[in-house]
N, C-alpha and C positions, 0 to 999 in steps of 0.2 A: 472360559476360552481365551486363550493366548492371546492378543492381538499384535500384525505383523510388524508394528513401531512401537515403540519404547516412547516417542514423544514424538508431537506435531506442530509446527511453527509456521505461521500464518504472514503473510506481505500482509497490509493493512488495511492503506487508502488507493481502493481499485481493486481487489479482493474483496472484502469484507464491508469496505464504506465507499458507497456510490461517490466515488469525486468528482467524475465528469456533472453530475446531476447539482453539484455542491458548489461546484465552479461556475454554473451557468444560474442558478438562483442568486448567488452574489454578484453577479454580473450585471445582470437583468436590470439589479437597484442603482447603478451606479450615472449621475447627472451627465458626463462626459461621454457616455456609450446611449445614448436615448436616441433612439431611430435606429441605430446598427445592431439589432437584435438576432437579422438576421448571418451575421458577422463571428456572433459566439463562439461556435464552431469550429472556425477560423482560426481566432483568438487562443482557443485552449489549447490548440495542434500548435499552434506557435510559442505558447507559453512555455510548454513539453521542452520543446527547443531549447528555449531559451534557458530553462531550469536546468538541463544538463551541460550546458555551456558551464553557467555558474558553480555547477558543483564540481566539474573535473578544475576548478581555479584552487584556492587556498581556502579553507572549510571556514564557513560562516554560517551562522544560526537559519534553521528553515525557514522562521518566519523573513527573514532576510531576504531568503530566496523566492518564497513567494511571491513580497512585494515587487522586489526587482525583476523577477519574470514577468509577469503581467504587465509590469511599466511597458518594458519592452515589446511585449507580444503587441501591445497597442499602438506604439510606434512602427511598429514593422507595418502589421497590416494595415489597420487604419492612417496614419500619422495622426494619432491623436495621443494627448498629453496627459494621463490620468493627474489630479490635484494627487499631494502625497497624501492627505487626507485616505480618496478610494486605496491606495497602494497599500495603505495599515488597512485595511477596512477586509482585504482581498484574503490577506493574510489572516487575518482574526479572525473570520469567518470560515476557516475550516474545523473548527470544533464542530459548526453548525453543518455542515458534509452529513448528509441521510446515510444510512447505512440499507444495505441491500435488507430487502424483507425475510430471507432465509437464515441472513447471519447469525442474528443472537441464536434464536431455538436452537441451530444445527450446531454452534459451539457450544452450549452450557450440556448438549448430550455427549459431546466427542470428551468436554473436559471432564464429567463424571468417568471416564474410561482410562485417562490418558493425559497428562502432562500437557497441555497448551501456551505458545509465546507469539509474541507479536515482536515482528521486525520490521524497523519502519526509517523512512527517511526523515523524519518532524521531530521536532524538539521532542524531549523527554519528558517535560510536563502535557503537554499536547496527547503524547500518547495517551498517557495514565489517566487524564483528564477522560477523552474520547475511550476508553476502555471502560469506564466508570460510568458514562454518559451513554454510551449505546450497547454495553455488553453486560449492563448490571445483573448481578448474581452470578457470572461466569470464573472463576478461580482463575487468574492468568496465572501461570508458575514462573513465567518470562519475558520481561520485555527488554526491547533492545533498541536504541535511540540512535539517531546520527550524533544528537550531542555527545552520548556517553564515547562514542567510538571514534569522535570526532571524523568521519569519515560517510561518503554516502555508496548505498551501493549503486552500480554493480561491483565497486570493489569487495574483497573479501572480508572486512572484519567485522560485519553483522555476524556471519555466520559463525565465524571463528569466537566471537564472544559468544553464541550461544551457546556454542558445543562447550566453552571450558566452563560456562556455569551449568549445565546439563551433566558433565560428566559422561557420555555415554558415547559410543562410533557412530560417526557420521552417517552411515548408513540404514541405521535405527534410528534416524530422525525423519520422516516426513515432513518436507517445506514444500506448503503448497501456495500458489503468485497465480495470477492472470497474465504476466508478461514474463516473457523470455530474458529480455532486455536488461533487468532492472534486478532479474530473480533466480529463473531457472535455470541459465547458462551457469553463472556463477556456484549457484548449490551445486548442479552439477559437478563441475569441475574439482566439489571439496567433496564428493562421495555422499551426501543426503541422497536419500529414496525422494523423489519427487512427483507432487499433485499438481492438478492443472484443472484450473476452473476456465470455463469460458465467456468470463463478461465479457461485453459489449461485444457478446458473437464474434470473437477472439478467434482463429482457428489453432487446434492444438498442433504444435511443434514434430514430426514426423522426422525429425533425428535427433533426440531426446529420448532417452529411456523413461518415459512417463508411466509411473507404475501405478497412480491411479489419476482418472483423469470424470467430469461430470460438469454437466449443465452450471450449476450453482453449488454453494457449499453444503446443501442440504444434500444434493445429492453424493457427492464425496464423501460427505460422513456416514450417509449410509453403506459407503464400498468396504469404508476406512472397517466399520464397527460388522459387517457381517461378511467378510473372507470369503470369496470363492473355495 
């Protein structure tokens, strides 16, 4: 049986790897935030911020961005001063980011089928690393880095690198994100078929041609692999 993409390319951290859950366990340990726990929340929604601030400037390593979001997130909300010590600590600690409990199984079945890539904002080692670490025995056929492309999205040249080492119309690729924001505007705009997972009870995009859309990526894959 045919299947309706030729290849399927995956957002990363927020898709596929619990970040929010990854951000708040690294947090949790840190001396300068002891009593503001109940603050986290807070802090992550600001970091978000702050991290897009810093990438629409002149492109700098993720781990960069990391530390320097957090610094700040804690200055905004709290006024407090993480030691740069936690600031390396923030950043390092996303390798250790859990990954959703559907992700591995639902990818190593989609990539027995089908071409699978990872596009992602984090260094290039980070990725490969974290693909290796929580998606072992899965065949990536493509990964796409902000460092390779020096560039973060929502701008366009994740996708544009992916297509020229795929080879294939934009439209035979399914890229499937959690966020509009960051993802699906953007594929859009280049002609990808687009999936749409609902973490963090996300509501789906209702002017968006979202061609397949589910719960988790278990459930996707089962849309992606058996066609109406």
């Amino acid at each position: 049986m045919k299947l309706p993409y030729d290849a399927v390319t995956f957002d990363c951290f927020g898709t596929l790897v619990d970040w929010k859950l990854g951000q708040e366990r690294v947090l949790e340990q840190f001396p300068s935030l002891r009593g503001q726990e109940s603050s986290i929340g807070a802090l992550i929604e600001a970091r978000g911020v702050a991290e897009r601030e810093l990438e629409s400037g002149p492109w700098m390593p993720y781990q960069e961005v990391l530390a320097e979001s957090i610094g700040l997130a804690c200055e905004r909300v709290l006024e407090v001063e993480l030691t740069p010590a936690e600031k390396r600590a923030f950043a390092a600690g996303q390798l250790g980011w859990p990954t959703f409990p559907d992700s591995q199984p639902a990818l190593a079945r989609l990539a027995a089928a089908v071409p699978i890539g990872l596009l992602s904002n984090c260094d290039a080692q980070t990725l490969r690393l974290a693909a290796h670490k929580h998606f072992r025995g899965v065949p990536v056929a493509l990964f796409v880095s902000s460092e390779e492309v020096r560039s973060y999205k929502p701008a366009h040249s994740h996708w544009g690198a992916a297509l020229a080492a795929l080879g294939m119309p934009a439209e035979r690729v399914l890229h499937v994100s959690f966020t509009r924001e960051y993802d699906l505007d953007s594929a859009h705009q280049l002609g990808f078929s687009l999936g749409f997972v609902a973490r963090y009870k996300t509501a789906q995009p209702v002017d968006l041609p979202i061609a397949v859309a589910a719960a988790d990526v278990a459930g996707l894959v089962q849309k992606i692999l058996t066609p109406a």
